[in-house]
Phi, psi and omega in degrees: 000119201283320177282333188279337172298322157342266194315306175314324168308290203270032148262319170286006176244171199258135210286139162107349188057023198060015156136002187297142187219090234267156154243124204249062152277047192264024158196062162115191151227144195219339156220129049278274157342120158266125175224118181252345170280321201301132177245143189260224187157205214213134198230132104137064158291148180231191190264349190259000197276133188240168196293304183298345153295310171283351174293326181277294166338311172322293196305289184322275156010298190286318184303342181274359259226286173309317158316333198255005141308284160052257182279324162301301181308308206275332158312302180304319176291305181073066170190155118317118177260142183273318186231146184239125178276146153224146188227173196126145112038279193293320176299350173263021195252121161321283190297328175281350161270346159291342181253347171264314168284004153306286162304301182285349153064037191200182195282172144235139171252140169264114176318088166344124161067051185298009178255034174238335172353270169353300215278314203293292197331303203300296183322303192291333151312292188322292178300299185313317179308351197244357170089064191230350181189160170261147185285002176267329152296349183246007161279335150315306207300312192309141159260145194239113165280303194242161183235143167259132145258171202274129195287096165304027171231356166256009167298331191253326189277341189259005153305310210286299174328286173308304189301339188260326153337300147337283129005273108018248218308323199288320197290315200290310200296324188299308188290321163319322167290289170349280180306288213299335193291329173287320184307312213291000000 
């Protein structure tokens, strides 16, 4: 099982991946940002970064991603979410939902069978559409096996991080102009 060898790597390695920092734009971006040039990679690599640094980093990288989503969704909402359900793959992973509340400073609830999601989400749409529930009845409903919380001793490096995440799309977006103004 390919995600659980994954997952094993990037536990052995220390929050922040050792500042290594993927940007997983690797064929555009459509949120926060619509980009369709920006590309990502891998940033402040050393002679010491091993394969399992970078398997974590993958993971931090989808978690800044997702933070800096985030902050629109909660704009759009005009609330603070305390708590986040995650569904997915991924969602089945410990460490990679312990590295999204991490990142991400908020609860993660893991979703019962979350690579089933879909199928259920499609189900729950249905009913409501048909008047058999309401989404605050099918919200009772969701089942949670685990809550991650967020570690307060991974705050600052992946505050340090994320901001420097920032930092990287904004010089990459700056290079990106750049080039097409030359293409021209």
């Amino acid at each position: 099982d390919i995600l659980s060898i994954m997952c094993s790597m990037a536990g052995r390695i220390p929050a922040g991946s050792d500042k290594l920092i993927f940007t997983p734009w690797l064929y555009g971006e459509r949120t926060p940002v619509d980009n369709h040039s920006i590309r990502g990679g891998f940033y402040n690599m050393t002679l010491k970064t091993t394969r399992a640094h970078m398997v974590r980093s993958v993971m931090e990288g989808v978690a800044y991603n997702s933070r800096w989503l985030l902050k629109y969704v909660e704009i759009f909402a005009k609330r603070k979410f305390e708590s986040i359900n995650i569904i997915g793959g991924g969602a089945q992973s410990d460490v990679w939902c312990q590295i999204i509340a991490d990142v991400m400073d908020r609860k993660i609830n893991q979703v019962n069978e979350p690579r089933h999601a879909n199928a259920r989400g499609a189900a729950a749409l249905a009913i409501v559409a048909l008047g058999y529930a309401t989404f605050e009845d099918i919200a009772t409903k969701t089942k949670i096996d685990k809550v991650y919380e967020p570690n307060p001793d991974n705050r600052e490096i992946y505050d340090e991080l994320f901001k420097e995440y920032l930092n990287i799309y904004k010089k990459n977006e700056l290079n990106t102009k750049l080039n097409k103004t030359h293409q021209l």
